[in-house]
C-alpha distance (Angstrom), angle and dihedral (degrees) to the residues before:
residue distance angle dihedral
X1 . . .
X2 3.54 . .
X3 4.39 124.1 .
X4 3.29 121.7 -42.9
X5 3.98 126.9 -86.5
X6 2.95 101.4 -167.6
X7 3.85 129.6 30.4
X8 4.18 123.6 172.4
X9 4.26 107.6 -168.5
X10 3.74 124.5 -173.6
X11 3.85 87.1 -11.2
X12 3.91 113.9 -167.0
X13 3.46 121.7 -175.7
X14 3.84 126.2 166.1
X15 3.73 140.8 160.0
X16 4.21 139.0 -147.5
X17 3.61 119.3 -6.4
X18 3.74 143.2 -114.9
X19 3.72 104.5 2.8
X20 3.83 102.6 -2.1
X21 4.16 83.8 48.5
X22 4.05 113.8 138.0
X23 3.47 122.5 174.5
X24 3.73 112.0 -165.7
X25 3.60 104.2 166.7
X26 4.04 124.2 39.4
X27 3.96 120.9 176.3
X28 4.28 87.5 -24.1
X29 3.53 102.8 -176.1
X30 3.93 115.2 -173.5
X31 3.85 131.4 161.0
X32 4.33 113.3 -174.9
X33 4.35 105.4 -176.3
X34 4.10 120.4 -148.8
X35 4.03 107.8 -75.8
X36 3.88 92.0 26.5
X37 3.35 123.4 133.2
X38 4.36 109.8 -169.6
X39 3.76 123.0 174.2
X40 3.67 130.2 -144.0
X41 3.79 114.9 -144.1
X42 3.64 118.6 176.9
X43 3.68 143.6 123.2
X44 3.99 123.1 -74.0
X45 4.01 108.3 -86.9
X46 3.70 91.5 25.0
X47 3.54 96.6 107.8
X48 3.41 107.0 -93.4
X49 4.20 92.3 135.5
X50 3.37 94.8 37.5
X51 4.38 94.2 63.8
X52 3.37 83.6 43.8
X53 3.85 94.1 57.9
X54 3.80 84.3 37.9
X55 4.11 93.6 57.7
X56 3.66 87.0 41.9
X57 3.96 94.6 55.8
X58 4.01 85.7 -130.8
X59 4.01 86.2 124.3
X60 3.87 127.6 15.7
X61 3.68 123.7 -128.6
X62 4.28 118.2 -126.9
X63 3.04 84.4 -119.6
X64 3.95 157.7 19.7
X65 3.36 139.8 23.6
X66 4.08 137.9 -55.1
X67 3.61 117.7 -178.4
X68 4.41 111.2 -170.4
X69 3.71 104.7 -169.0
X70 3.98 95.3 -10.5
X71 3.93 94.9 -55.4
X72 3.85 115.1 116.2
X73 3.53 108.5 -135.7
X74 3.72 111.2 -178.4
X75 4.22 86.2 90.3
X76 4.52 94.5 48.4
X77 3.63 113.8 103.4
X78 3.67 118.5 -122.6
X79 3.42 92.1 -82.5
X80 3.42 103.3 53.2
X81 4.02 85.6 47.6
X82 3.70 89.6 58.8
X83 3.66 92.2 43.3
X84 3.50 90.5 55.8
X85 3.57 102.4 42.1
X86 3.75 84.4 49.4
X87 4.07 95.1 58.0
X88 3.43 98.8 35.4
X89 3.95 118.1 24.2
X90 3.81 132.6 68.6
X91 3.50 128.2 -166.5
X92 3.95 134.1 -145.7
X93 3.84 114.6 -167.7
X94 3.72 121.9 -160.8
X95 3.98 80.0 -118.1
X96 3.80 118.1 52.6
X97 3.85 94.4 -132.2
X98 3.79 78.7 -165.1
X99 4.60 105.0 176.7
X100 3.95 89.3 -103.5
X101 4.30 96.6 -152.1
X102 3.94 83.6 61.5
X103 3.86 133.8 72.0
X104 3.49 130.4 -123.0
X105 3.60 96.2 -89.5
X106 3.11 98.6 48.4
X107 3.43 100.1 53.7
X108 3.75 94.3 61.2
X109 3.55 84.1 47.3
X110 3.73 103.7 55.9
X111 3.99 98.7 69.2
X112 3.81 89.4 49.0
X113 3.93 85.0 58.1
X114 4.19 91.6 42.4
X115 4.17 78.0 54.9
X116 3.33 97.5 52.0
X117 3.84 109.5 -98.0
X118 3.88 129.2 142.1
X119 3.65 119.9 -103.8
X120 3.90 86.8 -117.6
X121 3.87 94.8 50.1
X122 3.85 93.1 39.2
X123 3.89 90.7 53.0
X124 3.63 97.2 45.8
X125 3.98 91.8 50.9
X126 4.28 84.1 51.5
X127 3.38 97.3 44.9
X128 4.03 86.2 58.8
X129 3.82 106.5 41.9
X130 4.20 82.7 44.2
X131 4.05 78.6 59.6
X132 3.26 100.4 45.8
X133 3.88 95.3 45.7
X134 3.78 86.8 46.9
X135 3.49 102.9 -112.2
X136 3.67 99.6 97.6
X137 4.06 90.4 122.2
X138 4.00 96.7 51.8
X139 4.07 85.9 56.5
X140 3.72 91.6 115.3
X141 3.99 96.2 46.9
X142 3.81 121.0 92.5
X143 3.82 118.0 -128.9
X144 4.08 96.5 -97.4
X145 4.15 78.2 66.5
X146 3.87 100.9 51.4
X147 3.77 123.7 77.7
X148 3.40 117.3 -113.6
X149 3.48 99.2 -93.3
X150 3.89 93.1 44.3
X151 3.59 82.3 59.8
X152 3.61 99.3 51.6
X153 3.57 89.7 46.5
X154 4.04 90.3 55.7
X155 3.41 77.8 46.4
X156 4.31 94.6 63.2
X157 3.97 89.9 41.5
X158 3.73 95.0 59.6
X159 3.93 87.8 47.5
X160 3.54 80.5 54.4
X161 3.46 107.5 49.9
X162 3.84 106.5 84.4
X163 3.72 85.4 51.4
X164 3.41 99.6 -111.9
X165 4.03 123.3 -163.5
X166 3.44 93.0 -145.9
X167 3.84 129.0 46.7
X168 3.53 119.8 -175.6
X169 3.77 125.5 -175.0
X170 3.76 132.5 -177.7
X171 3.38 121.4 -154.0
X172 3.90 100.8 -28.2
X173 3.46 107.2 176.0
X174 3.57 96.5 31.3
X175 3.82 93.0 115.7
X176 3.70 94.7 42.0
X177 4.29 137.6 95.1
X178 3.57 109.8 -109.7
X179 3.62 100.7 -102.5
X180 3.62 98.1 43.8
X181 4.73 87.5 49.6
X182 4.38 80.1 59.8
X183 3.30 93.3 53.6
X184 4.12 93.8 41.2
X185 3.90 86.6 39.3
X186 4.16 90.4 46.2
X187 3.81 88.4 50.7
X188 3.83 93.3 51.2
X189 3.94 91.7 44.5
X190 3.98 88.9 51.6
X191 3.90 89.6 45.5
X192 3.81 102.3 46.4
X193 4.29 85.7 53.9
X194 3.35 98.7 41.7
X195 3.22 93.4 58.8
X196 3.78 103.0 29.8
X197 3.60 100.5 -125.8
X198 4.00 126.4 147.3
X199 4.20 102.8 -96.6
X200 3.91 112.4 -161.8
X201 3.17 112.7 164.9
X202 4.13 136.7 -179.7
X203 3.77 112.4 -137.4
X204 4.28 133.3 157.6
X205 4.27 81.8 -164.7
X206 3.84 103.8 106.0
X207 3.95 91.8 -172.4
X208 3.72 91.5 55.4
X209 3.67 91.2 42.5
X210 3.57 95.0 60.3
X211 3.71 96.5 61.3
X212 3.99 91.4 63.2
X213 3.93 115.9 99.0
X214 3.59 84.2 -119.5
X215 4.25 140.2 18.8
X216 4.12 117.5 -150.3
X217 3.87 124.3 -166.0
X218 3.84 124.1 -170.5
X219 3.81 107.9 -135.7
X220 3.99 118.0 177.9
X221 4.16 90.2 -26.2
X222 3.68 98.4 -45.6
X223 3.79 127.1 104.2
X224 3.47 108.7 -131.0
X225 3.93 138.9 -178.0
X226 4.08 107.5 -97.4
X227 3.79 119.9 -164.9
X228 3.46 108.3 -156.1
């Protein structure tokens, strides 16, 4: 494994006050290295989203520290949050929130362009995470023509495209049969090694689970090791 790319310290995260408070997340300390793949496995309302959000820089924590790619980020402005979520995070919903006017290809394609990419070079990087997620040959089809799990898959390329180090993804398969969430899950694995990004990813599917290098509960704030 190589450093980590992602790295939450002394995480605090906590929400309302007096008698609406909730604290979700108390001293979370989590570290996910390049070509990782970790899944969190805990019950609904534990917190699950919220790390998620956290790792993404989509909400900041009261307190401590989270480091994406070795840059502390509790201290950047908004801006240079969103830069740096931009450049170096991708994000899986549970629903593919695919742009429904344009086709699979380009819809990986698209955030390559927002980043500055030529149409050529953005294309050519599509065509081969579409490949290597298996839906090279439903390129030209929009997302009302894929299955759901062709979508969701479209869905994990265009996360990928910007080559992000870290990929996050919550809930992924939730809306999806059981064979078609291995095949979605199986695509993800492959992608997150192949390109040696950070993989965390939330999931209440034991099976799948247990074919991450590691499994993560939240228990009373703190992320914790989870055998399944």
């Amino acid at each position: 494994m190589s450093e980590p790319y992602l790295r939450l310290t002394g995480v605090h995260r906590h929400y309302g006050k007096d008698e609406t408070f909730v604290r979700v997340l108390e001293a979370a300390d989590l570290s996910v290295a390049g070509g990782e793949l970790v899944a969190i496995v805990a019950p609904s309302g534990a917190g699950k989203s919220t790390l998620l959000h956290l790792s993404g820089l989509l909400e900041r924590p009261q307190s401590g520290e989270i480091e994406i790619t070795g840059t502390a980020t509790m201290a950047l402005s908004e801006r240079g949050r969103t830069l740096l979520r931009r450049t170096t995070v991708g994000y899986v919903y549970q629903f593919h929130h695919l742009l429904p006017e344009f086709t699979a290809l380009e819809n990986v394609t698209i955030p390559q362009l927002i980043a500055g990419k030529s149409q050529a070079a953005a294309d050519r990087r599509s065509r081969e995470l579409l490949d290597l997620l298996g839906v090279g040959p439903r390129a030209a089809h929009r997302p009302a023509e894929l299955s759901g799990g062709e979508q969701q898959r479209v869905a994990i390329a265009r996360a990928a495209a910007n080559h992000p180090r870290v990929i996050l993804a919550d809930e992924p398969t939730g809306n999806l049969d059981p064979e078609t969430s291995d095949l979605v899950f199986s695509a993800l694995q492959t992608l997150i090694r192949g390109e040696g990004a950070a993989g965390l990813i939330a999931t209440h599917n034991h099976d799948l689970a247990r074919r991450a290098d590691r499994i993560v509960t939240i228990k009373a704030g703190l992320v914790e090791p989870l055998t399944l």
